[in-house]
C-alpha positions as CSV (number, residue, x, y, z in Angstrom):
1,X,-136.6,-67.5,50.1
2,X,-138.3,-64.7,52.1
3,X,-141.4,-65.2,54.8
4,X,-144.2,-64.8,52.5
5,X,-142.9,-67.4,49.9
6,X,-142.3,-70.5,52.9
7,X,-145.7,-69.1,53.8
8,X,-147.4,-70.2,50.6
9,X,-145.4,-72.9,50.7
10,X,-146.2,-74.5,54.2
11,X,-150.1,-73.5,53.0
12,X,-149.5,-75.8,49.8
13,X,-148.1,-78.4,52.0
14,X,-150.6,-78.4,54.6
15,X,-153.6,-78.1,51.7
16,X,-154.8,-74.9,53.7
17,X,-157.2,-72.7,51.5
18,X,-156.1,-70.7,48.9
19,X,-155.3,-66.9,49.8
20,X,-154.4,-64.4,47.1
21,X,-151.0,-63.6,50.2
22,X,-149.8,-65.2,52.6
23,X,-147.5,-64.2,55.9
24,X,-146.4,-65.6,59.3
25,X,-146.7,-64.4,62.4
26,X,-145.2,-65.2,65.5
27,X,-147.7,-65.2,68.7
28,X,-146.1,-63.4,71.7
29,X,-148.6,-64.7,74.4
30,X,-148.2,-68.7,73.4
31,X,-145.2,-68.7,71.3
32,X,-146.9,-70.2,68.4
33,X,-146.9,-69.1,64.5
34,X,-149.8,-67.9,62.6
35,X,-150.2,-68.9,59.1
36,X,-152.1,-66.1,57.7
37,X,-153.9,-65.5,54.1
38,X,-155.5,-62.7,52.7
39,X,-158.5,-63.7,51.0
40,X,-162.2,-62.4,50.5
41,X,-164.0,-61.7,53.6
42,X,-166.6,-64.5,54.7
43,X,-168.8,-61.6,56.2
44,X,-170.2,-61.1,53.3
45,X,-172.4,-63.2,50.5
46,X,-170.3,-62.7,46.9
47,X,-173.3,-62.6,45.2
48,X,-174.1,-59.5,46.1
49,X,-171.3,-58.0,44.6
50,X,-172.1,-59.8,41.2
51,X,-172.5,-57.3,38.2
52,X,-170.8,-54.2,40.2
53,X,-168.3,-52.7,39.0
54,X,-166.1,-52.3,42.9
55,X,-163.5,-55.2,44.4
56,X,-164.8,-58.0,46.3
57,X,-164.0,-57.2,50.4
58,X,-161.4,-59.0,51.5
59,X,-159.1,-59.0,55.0
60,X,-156.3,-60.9,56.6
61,X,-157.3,-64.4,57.9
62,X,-155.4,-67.5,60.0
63,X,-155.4,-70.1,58.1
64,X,-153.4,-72.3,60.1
65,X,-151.7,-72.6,63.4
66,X,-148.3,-74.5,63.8
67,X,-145.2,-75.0,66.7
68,X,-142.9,-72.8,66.4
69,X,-140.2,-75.8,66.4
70,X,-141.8,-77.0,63.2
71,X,-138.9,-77.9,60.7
72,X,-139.3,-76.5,57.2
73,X,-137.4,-77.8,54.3
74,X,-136.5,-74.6,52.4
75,X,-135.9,-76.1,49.2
């Protein structure tokens, strides 16, 4: 199983919102781990992309914080 599958895994687990990817990331300064998700940016108001013809924005996102001692089943 590689990072960005347990990812979307621990964000189905945890019912985080839904990201078209997901990752981890480990936090140097407090030793914690980042769920992120990339999803469509809440900067700005999807209806004002309706009837273009050009990709909604989106950008990376934390979606969730955990311990880095968390135990993950991997199965």
């Amino acid at each position: 199983m590689n990072i960005r599958e347990l990812a979307k895994k621990m964000a189905f687990e945890h019912k985080l919102p839904r990201a078209e990817k997901y990752d981890l990331v480990l936090r140097d300064f407090d030793g914690v781990v980042e769920l992120i998700g990339y999803v469509q940016d809440p900067n700005y108001d999807m209806r004002d992309f309706e009837g273009r013809e050009m990709l909604f924005p989106k950008r990376w996102l934390t979606l969730g914080v955990f311990p880095y001692d968390l135990k993950v089943s991997l199965q």
